[in-house]
VOGU-3710 file (C-alpha; in Angstrom, 3 decimals, decimal comma):
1> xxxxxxxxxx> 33,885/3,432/-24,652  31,493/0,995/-25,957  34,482/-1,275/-27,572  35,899/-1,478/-24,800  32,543/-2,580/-22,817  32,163/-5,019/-25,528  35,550/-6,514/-24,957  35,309/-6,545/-21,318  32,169/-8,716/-21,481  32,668/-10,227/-24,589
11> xxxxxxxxxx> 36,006/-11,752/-23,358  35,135/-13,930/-20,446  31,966/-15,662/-22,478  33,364/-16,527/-25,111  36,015/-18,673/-23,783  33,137/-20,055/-20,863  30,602/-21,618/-23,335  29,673/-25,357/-22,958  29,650/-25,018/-26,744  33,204/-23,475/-27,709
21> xxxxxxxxxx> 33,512/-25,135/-30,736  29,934/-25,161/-32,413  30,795/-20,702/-31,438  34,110/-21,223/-33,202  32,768/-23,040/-35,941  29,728/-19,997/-36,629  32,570/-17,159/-36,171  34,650/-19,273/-38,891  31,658/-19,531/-41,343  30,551/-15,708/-40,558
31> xxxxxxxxxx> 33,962/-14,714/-41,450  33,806/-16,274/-44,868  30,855/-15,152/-45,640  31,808/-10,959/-44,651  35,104/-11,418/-46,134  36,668/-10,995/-42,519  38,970/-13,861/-42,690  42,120/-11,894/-42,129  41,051/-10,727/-38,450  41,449/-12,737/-35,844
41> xxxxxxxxxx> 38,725/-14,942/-33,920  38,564/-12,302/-30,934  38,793/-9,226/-33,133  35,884/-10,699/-35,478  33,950/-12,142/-32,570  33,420/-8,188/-30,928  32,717/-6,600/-34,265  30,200/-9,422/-35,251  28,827/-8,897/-31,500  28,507/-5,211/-32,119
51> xxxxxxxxxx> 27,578/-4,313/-35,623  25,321/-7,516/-36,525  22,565/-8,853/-34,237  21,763/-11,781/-35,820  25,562/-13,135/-34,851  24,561/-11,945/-31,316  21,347/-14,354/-31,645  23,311/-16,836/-32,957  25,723/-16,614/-30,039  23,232/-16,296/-27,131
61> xxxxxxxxxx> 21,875/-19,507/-28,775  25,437/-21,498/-28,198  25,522/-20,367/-24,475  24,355/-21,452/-21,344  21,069/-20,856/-19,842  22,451/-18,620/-17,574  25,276/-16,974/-19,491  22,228/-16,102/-21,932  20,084/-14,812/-19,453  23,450/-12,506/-18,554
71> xxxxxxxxxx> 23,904/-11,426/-21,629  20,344/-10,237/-22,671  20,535/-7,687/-19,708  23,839/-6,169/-20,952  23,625/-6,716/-25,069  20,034/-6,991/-26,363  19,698/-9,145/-28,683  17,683/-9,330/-32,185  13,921/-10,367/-30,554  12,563/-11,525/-33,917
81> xxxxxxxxxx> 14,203/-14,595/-34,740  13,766/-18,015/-32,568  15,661/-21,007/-33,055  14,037/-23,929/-30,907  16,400/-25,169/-27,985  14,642/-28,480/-27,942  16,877/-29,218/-31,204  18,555/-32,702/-30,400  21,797/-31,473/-32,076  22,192/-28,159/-34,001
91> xxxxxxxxxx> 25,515/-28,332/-36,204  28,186/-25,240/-36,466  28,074/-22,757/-38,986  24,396/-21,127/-38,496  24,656/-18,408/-40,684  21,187/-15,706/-40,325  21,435/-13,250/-43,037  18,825/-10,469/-42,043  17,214/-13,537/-40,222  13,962/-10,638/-39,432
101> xxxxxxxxxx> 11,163/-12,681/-38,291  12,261/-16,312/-38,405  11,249/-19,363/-36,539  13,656/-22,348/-36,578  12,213/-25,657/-34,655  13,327/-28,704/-36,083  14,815/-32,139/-34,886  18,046/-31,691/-35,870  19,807/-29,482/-38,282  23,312/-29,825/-40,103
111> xxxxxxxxxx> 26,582/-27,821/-40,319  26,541/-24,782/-42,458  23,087/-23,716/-42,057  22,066/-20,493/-44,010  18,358/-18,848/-43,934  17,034/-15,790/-44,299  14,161/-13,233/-43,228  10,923/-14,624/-43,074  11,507/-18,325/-42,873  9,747/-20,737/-40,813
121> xxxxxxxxxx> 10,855/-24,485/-40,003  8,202/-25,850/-38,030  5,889/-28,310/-36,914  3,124/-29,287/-39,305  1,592/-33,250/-39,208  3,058/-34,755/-36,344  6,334/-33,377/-36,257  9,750/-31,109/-37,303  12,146/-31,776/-39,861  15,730/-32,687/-40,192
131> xxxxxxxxxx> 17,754/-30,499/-41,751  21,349/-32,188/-43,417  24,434/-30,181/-44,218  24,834/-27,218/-46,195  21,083/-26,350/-46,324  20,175/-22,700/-47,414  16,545/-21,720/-46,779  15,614/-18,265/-48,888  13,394/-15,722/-47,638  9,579/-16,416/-46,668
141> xxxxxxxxxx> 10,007/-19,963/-46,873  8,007/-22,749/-45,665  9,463/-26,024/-44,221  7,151/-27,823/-42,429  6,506/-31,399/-41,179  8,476/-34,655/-40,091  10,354/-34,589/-43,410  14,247/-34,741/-44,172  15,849/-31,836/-46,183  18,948/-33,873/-47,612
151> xxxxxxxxxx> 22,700/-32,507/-47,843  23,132/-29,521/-50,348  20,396/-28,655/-50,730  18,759/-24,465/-51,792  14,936/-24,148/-51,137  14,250/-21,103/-52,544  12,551/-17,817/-51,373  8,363/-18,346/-50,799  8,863/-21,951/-51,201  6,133/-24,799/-48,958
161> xxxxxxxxxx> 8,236/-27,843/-48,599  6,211/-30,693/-46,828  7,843/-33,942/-48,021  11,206/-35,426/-48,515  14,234/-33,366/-50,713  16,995/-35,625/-51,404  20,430/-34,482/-51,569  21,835/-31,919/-54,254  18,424/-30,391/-54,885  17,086/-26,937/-55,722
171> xxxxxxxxxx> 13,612/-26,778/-54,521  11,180/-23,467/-55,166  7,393/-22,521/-55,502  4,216/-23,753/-54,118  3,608/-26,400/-53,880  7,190/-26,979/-54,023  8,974/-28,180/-57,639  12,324/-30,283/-57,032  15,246/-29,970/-59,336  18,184/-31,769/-58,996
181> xx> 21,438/-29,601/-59,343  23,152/-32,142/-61,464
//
């Protein structure tokens, strides 16, 4: 019975959103990343909606106001991560693994974002960062201040990042040590 309630509302929203292909572009990079590449987009899209609530975050994030606000009654969603909706542009591919108390504000972030539990991007000095492509953030990390994270770049768990990484760089402790991965 619940499948099928899943499918029923599932269906409709996911074909509504303003933001079909930044939701196509997460499913796509969730699917990787399960090993669930050999279902198809609709089949994947209700089992990530069921079994893992930091997809469902992810989602409710793509949709309308509205839809969201529709969606919250009907599917709760995971209440301890926040990812800021002032975000000028927020790329496809956000990818929360046990995202558990998380806090994502930042000017703009890239495609194929990956954090984890505990991480905070946030305001410190005057402003947020920018986060480039393929940026993972490990658990209880720090990124704070008007600063840009580069392309490629792994900051690593319990690491304070307040200035500049350039691109290609492995980043870790306190404060933070940068490596480049060449």
């Amino acid at each position: 019975m619940i499948d099928f309630f899943y499918k029923v509302l599932c269906w409709p929203m996911f074909f509504l959103g303003r933001n079909k292909s930044m939701v196509l572009e997460d499913l796509k990079y969730w699917k990787i990343r399960y090993g669930k590449e050999h279902l198809i987009d609709f089949k994947a899209f209700c089992c990530f909606m069921k079994y893992y609530p930091e997809y469902r975050y992810v989602f409710y994030y793509r949709m309308p106001f509205l839809y969201r606000h529709i969606f919250n009654v009907f599917l709760p969603k995971l209440k301890s991560i926040c990812i800021s909706t002032n975000c000028s542009k927020v790329g496809g591919g956000i990818f929360a693994c046990h995202g558990f108390s998380s806090i994502i504000v930042a000017d703009s972030i890239g495609k194929n974002f990956v954090f984890f539990q505990n991480v905070t991007v946030g305001y410190n000095r005057g402003g947020n960062p920018t986060i480039g492509d393929n940026v993972q953030i490990f658990a209880g990390a720090v990124v704070a201040g008007p600063i840009h994270i580069g392309n490629d770049v792994k900051i690593g768990a319990n690491a304070v990042v307040l200035q500049d990484i350039p691109d290609g760089s492995i980043v870790y402790g306190n404060p933070c040590i940068i490596k480049s991965k060449n």
